[in-house]
C-alpha positions in Angstrom: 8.1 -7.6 7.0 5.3 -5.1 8.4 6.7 -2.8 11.6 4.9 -0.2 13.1 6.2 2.4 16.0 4.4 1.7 19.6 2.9 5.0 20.2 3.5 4.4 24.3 7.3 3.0 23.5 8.1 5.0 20.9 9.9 1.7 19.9 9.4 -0.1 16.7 7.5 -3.5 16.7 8.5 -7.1 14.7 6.8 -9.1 16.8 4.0 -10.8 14.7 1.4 -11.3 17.1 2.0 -7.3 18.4 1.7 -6.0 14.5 -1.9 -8.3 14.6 -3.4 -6.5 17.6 -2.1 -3.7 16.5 -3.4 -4.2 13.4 -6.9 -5.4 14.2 -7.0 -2.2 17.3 -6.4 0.4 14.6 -7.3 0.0 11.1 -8.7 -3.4 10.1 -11.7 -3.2 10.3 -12.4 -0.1 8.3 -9.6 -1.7 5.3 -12.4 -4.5 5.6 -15.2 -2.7 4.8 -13.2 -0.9 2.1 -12.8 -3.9 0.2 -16.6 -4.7 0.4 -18.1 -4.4 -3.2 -20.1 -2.1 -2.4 -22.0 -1.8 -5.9 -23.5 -5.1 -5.5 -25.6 -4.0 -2.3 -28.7 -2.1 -2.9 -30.0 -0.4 -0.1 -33.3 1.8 0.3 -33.3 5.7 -0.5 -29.9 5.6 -1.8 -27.8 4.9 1.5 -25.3 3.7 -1.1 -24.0 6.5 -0.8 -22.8 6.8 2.4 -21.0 3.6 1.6 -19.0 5.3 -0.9 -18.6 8.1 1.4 -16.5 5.5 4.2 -14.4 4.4 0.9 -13.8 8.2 0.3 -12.4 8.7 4.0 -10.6 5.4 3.9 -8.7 6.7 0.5 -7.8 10.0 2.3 -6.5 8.2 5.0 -4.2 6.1 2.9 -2.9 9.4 1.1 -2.4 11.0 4.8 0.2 8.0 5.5 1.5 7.7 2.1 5.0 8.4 2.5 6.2 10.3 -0.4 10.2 9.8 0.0 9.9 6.0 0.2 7.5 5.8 -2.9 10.4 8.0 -4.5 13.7 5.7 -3.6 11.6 3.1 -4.7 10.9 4.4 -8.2 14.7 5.3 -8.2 15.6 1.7 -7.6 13.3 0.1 -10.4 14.5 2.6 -12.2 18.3 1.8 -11.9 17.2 -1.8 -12.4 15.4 -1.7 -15.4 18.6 0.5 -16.8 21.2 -2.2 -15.8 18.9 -5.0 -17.3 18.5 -2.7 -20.9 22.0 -2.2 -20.9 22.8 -6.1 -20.3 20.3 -6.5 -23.2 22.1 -4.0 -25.4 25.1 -5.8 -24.9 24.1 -9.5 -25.5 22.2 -8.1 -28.8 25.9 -6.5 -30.3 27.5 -9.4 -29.0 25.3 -11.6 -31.3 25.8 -9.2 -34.0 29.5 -9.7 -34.0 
């Protein structure tokens, strides 16, 4: 489930309809306006632009809260499970063998 840390509290937040305002307060509108195809609008004098520009800043702000350690440990942990499942593989294939 989706937490985020109350910036007053400190605290971090479950509580559904908390993450929503949250949500809607700081960030949803601009992820909504990323996700606009903006290639099917045509504008005059090429204001297209600056619609490409708000994706741009929305993509930097997504790598500015990437964090790098979780994306990591989770790599690691597909990782270690697509090693287990090759070696269960491995095993049932010389187990048919003999």
């Amino acid at each position: 489930m989706t937490t985020f840390v109350d910036p007053k509290s400190n605290q971090k937040v479950t509580d559904l309809d908390a993450i929503i305002q949250f949500y809607k307060d700081n960030g949803f509108y601009r992820d909504l306006l990323a996700l606009v195809p903006l290639q099917f609008i045509q504008m005059k004098d090429n204001i297209n632009n600056l619609f490409y520009l708000i994706k741009i800043v929305r993509i930097l702000k997504a790598v500015e809260n990437l964090n790098v350690n979780s994306v990591v440990q989770t790599f690691k942990s597909y990782k270690d499970i697509y090693v287990m499942q090759e070696a269960k593989y491995r095993q049932n294939e010389q187990a048919k063998k003999h």
